[in-house]
Each structure stands twice: as structure tokens, then as C-alpha cells.
C-alpha positions as CSV (number, residue, x, y, z in Angstrom):
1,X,0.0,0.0,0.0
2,X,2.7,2.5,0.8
3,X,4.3,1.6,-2.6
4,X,1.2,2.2,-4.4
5,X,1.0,5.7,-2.8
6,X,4.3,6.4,-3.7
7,X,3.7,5.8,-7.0
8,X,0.8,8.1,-7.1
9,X,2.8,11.0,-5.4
10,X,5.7,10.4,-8.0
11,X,2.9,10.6,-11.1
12,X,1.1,13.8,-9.5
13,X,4.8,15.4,-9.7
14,X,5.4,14.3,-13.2
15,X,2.3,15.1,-14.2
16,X,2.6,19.0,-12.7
17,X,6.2,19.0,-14.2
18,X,4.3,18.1,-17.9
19,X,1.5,20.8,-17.2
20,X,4.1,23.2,-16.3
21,X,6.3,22.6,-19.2
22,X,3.1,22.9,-21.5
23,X,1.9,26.3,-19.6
24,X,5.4,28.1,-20.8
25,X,5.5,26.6,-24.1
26,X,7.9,23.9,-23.5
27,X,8.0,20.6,-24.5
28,X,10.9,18.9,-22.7
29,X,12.4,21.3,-20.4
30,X,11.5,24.1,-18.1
31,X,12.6,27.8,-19.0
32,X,12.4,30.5,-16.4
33,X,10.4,33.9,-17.3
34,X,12.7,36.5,-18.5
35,X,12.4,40.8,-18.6
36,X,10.3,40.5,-21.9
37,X,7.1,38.7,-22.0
38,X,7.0,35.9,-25.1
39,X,6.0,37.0,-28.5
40,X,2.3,37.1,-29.4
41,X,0.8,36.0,-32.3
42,X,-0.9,38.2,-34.4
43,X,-4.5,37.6,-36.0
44,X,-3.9,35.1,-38.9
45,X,-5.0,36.1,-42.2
46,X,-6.9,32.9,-44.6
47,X,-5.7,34.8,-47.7
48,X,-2.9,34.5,-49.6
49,X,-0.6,37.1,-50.4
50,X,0.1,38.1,-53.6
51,X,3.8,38.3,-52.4
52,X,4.0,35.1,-51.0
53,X,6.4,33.4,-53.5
54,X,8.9,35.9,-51.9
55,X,8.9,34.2,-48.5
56,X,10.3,31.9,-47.1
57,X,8.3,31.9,-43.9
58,X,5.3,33.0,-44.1
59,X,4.9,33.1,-39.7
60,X,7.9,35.0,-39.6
61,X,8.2,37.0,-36.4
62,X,10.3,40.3,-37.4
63,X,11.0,41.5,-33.3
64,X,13.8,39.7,-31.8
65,X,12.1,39.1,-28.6
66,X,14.8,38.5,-25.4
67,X,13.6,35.2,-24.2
68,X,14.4,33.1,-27.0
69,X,16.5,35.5,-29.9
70,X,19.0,32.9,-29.5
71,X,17.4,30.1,-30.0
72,X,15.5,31.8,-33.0
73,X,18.7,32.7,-34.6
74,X,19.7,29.4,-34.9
75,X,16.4,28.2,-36.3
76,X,16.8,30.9,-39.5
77,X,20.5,31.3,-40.0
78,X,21.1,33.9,-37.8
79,X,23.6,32.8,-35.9
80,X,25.9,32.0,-38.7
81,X,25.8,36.0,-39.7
82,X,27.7,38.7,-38.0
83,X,25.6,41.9,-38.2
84,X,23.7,43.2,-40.0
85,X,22.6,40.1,-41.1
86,X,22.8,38.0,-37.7
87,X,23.7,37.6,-34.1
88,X,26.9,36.1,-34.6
89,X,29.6,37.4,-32.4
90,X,27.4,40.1,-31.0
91,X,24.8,37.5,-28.6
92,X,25.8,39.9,-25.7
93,X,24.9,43.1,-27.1
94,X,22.0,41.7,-28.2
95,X,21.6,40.3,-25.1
96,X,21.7,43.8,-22.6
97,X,19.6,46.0,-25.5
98,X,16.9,43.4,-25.4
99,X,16.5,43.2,-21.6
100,X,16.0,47.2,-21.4
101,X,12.9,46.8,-23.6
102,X,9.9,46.1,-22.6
103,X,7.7,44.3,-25.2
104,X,8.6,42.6,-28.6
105,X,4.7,42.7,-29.7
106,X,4.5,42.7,-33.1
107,X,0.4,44.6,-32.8
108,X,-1.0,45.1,-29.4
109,X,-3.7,43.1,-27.9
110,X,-6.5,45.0,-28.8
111,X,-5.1,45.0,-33.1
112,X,-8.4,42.9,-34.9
113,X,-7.3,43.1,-38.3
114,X,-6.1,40.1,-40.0
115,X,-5.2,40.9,-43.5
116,X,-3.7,44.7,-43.2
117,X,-3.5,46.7,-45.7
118,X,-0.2,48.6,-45.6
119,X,1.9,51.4,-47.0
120,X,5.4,51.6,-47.3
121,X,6.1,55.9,-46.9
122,X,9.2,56.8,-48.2
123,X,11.0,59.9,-48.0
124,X,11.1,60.9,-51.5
125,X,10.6,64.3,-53.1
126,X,7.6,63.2,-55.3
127,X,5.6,63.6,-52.3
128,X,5.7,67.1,-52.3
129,X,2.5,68.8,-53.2
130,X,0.3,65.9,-53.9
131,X,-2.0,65.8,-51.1
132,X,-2.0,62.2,-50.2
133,X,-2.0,62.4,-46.3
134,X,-5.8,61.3,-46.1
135,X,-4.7,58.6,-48.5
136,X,-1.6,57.3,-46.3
137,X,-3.6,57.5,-43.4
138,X,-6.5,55.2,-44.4
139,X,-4.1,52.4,-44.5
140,X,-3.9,49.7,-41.5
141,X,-0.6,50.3,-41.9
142,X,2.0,53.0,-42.4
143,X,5.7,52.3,-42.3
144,X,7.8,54.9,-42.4
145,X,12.1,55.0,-41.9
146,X,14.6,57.5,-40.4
147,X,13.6,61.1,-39.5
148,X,11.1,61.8,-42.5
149,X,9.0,64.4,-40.4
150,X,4.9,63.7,-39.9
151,X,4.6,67.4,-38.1
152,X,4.3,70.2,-40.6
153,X,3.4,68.1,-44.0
154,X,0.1,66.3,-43.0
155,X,-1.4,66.8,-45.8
156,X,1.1,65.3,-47.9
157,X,2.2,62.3,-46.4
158,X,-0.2,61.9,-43.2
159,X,-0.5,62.3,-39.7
160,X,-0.3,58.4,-38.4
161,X,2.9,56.1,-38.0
162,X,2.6,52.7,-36.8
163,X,6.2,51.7,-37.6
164,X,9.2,53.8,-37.7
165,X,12.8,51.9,-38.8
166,X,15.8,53.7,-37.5
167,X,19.4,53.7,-37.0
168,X,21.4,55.3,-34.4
169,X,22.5,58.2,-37.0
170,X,18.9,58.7,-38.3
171,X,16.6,58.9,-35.3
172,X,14.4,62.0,-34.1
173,X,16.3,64.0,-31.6
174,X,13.6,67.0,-31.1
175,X,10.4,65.4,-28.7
176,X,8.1,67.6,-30.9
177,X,7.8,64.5,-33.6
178,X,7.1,61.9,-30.6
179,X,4.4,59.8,-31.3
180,X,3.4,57.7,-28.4
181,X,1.2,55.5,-31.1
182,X,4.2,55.1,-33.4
183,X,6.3,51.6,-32.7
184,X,9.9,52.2,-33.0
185,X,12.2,49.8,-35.1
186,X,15.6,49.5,-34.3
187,X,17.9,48.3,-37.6
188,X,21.4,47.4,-35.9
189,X,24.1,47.6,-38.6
190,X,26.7,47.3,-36.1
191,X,27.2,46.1,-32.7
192,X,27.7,49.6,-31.5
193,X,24.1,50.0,-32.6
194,X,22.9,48.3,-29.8
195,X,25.1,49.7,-27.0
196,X,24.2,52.7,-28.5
197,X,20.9,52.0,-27.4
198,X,21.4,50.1,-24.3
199,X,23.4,53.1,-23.4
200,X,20.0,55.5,-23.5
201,X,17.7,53.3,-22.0
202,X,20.1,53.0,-18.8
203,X,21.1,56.6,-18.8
204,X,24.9,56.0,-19.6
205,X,27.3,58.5,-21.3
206,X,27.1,57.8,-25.5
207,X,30.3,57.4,-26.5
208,X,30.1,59.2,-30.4
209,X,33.1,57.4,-31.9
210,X,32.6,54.5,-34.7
211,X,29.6,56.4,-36.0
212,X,29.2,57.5,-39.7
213,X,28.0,60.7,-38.0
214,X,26.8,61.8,-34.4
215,X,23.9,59.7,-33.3
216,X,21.3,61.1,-31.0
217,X,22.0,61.6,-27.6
218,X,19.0,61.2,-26.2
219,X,15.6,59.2,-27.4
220,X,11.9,60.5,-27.7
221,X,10.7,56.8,-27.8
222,X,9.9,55.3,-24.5
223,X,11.0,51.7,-24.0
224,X,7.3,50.6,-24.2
225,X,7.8,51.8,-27.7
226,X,10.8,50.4,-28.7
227,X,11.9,47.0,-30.8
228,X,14.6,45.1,-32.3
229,X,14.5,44.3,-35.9
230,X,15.1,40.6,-36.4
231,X,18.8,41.0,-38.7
232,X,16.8,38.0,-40.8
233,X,14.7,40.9,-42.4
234,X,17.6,42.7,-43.7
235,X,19.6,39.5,-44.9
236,X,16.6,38.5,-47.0
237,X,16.3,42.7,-48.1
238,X,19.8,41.6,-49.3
239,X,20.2,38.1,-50.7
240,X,16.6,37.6,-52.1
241,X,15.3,41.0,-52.9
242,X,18.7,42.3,-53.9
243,X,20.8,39.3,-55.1
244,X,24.1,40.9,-53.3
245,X,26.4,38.7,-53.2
246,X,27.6,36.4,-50.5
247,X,31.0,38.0,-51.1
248,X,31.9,41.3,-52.6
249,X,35.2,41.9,-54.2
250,X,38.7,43.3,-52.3
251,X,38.5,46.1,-54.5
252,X,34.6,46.7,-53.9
253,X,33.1,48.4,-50.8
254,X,30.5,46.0,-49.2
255,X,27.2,47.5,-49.8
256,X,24.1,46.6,-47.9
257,X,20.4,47.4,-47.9
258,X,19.2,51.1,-47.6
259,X,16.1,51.9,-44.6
260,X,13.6,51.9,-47.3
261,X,14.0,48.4,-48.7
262,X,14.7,46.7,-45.3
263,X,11.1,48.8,-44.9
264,X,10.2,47.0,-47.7
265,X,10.8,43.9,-46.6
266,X,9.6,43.6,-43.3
267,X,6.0,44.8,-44.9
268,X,6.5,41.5,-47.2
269,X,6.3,39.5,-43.5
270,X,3.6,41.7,-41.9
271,X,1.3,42.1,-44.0
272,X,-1.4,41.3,-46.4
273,X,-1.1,43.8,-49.3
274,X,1.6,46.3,-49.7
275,X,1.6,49.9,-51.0
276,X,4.8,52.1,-51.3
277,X,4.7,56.0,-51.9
278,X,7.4,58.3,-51.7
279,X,10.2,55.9,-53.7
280,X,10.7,57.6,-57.0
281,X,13.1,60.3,-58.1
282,X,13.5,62.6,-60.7
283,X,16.5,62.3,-62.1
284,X,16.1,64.6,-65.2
285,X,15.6,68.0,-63.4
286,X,18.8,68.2,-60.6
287,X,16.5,71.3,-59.0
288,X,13.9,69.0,-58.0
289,X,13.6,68.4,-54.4
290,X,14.9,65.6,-53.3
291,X,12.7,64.5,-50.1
292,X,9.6,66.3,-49.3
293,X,10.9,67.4,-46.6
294,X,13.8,70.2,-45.9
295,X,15.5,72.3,-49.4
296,X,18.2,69.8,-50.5
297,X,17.5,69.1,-54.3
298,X,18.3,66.3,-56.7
299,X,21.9,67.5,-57.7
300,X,22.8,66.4,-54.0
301,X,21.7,62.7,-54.9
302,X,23.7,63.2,-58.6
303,X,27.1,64.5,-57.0
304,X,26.8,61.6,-54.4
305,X,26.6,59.0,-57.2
306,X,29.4,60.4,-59.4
């Protein structure tokens, strides 16, 4: 009889350890909660993209999230990749900006829409003057890069944001373009990148060196705001949309990906159907502006590529 009790006691803690493993999304182990809660899914859409020949997940999850970016990494490549294209060699800066954050949502709770609708906003010249803000902002979506300014050109190119890429050299610095609606999208190019932001979110002194040019020194995004773009986004931006190759010559400057087609990109994963504004030039007529923003003009763009 006291065997057969102990037999029962054993099974009732086996079957709590199963349960438990089950309740954090474990199969075969136990993994203590971290900082940042899990990622969510988002509301699945039934219908097929017309871009879906151009992934190769379709349940891709762009947010590096800090309780499993490892282990994620491994499962798409990442960790064979030093940046920009993956974690390699860089897990502990990854590591410490992650843990400042707060959330690696891709929509929050209360998002209903399954099949968005999105529009990629670039920062392009042809914007100017065409009265397209209601247009942008009927969209479920409106992904925008770098410091193209909202405030002041409404009517042009919108008042909403719901994703904003960045870089540390290309982030708002003025609070008057905060958006507390507007999720912010970190592109790490470099490992400094994300001391850079670990740095802000703790309150530590930036060092300024080993930047193209002086990144901000202070953030209008709040941690709640915040994310990590999964380097996965960019390497496909480069290999499949781009065809760089895997190896550029000695004599060749490596190139990668510009904001917009990363941009690009991560709409492929996100959504449904996908719009872009804002992406063509005019190449002809060097006085034309060259965003819609600001004075510079087309002759800028032609004396940078000669």
C-alpha cells in the first residue's frame, strides 16, 4: 500500500512538471520567465498574399524578442551571420539592449485586423504637393524610416505612424515629432548599434566614436515603444530582394540594404497587401527636391553618385 501511494505521489509530480512545461511553451524542459514577456501572435489572415512566392516563412516574427533570440537565430540562419545580417559574435549586445525593452509585440492586444493593408512611406521628393495624407492614413498600416518628419506636412504624407525603422544616426532628436502611437524599429548595422541603445535606456554616457555621423544623444521613444528588428529581415532585403552577393570583391566596398528596402521587406512579413509611396526620383531635373521634406535638391543625390 505505501508503494502504491508512492507511485501516485511520483505521477502527481510528473504530471505538474508536464503541465508546467506545457503552460510556458515547453515541450521537454522548463525555461524560467525572462524581462520580456514571449512573443504574441498576431490575428492570422486565410488569404494568400500576392507576395508570398517571396517568403520563405510565411509566420515569420520580425521583433527579436529577449527570451528566446538565440534560440531563434539558430532556427533561421542567424547565428551563422555577424551583423547586419545576424547575431553572430554580437549575442551579448543583443543580449543587454533586449533586456532594457519592454515588449517585442509585433500589434497590441486589442489589433483585430487580419489581413492589413499597408503602405510603405518613403521619403522621397515626389511627395511634395500631392495631397496624399488622407490617402496614407486610411491604410492599417504605415511604415515609415529615419527622421522623415509627420509634423508640418500632414497633408502630404499623413499624420499616423505605426512603424518607424531607425538607425542610431537617423533617429528624431527633437520630442516635438514623438508619437506615443508610433512603434519604434531598431535596424542594428553594427554592434555599436545596440550599446548605443542600451546606453539611453540606462542613462549612460554615449560614446560618439565608430559612427558614420553623431547619433542622438537622447531618445523621444519610450521603452514601451521600442523594438529590435530581427537581422533575418535585412539578410533576406539583401540576398533575395537584392541578389548581393555572398562575397563582394577586395576592391569593392560591401554595400548593404538602404532603410527603405529593409522597410520593404519587413511589410513582405507583416502584411497582407503592400503599397509604397514616396520611392521615385526625378533624375532629369537636378533642382527637383529631393525629399519632401527640408531644401536639399536632386543635384545632392547626382554629386553623391558620381
Amino acid at each position: 500500500m505505501r508503494g502504491y501511494l508512492v507511485a501516485i505521489f511520483l505521477s502527481a509530480i510528473f504530471l505538474y512538471y508536464v503541465l508546467h512545461c506545457i503552460s510556458w511553451g515547453t515541450s521537454v524542459y522548463w525555461a524560467r520567465p525572462v524581462e520580456m514577456q514571449p512573443r504574441k501572435r498576431s490575428q492570422p489572415c486565410r488569404e494568400k498574399p500576392a507576395f508570398a512566392s517571396l517568403l520563405r516563412f510565411h509566420e515569420f516574427h520580425p521583433f527579436l524578442c529577449a527570451s528566446d533570440f538565440k534560440k531563434i537565430a539558430s532556427l533561421y540562419g542567424g547565428d551563422k551571420f555577424s551583423l547586419p545580417y545576424g547575431i553572430k559574435a554580437s549575442e551579448e549586445p543583443f543580449r543587454l539592449a533586449l533586456s532594457a525593452l519592454q515588449s517585442c509585440d509585433l500589434f497590441d492586444e486589442f489589433d483585430t485586423v487580419p489581413c492589413k493593408k499597408c503602405v510603405v512611406v518613403g521619403n522621397g521628393g515626389v511627395l511634395k504637393n500631392k495631397t496624399l495624407g488622407e490617402k496614407i492614413d486610411s491604410y492599417d498600416v504605415i511604415i515609415r524610416m529615419n527622421n522623415g518628419p509627420v509634423l508640418g506636412h500632414e497633408e502630404d504624407v499623413g499624420r499616423r505612424t505605426t512603424f518607424r525603422l531607425f538607425y542610431p544616426e537617423s533617429v528624431f532628436t527633437d520630442s516635438n515629432h514623438r508619437d506615443p502611437n508610433t512603434t519604434a524599429i531598431l535596424t542594428a548595422f553594427k554592434p555599436l548599434d545596440l550599446k548605443w541603445l542600451y546606453d539611453l535606456l540606462m542613462g549612460s554616457k554615449i560614446d560618439t566614436k565608430g559612427f558614420w555621423q553623431k547619433p542622438a544623444l537622447d531618445l523621444i521613444y519610450k521603452p514601451y515603444q521600442i523594438r529590435i528588428l530581427d537581422p533575418f529581415i535585412t539578410r533576406t532585403a539583401a540576398y533575395e530582394l537584392l541578389h548581393f552577393p555572398k562575397v563582394f570583391p577586395k576592391n569593392q566596398k560591401r554595400k548593404h540594404p538602404t532603410t527603405g528596402i529593409i522597410a520593404i521587406t519587413l511589410a513582405f512579413h507583416i502584411c497582407h497587401e503592400v503599397h509604397l509611396a514616396g520611392f521615385k526620383y526625378n533624375f532629369s531635373d537636378l533642382k527637383s527636391p529631393l525629399h519632401y521634406y527640408g531644401n536639399s535638391t536632386m543635384s545632392l543625390m547626382n554629386a553623391a553618385i558620381n
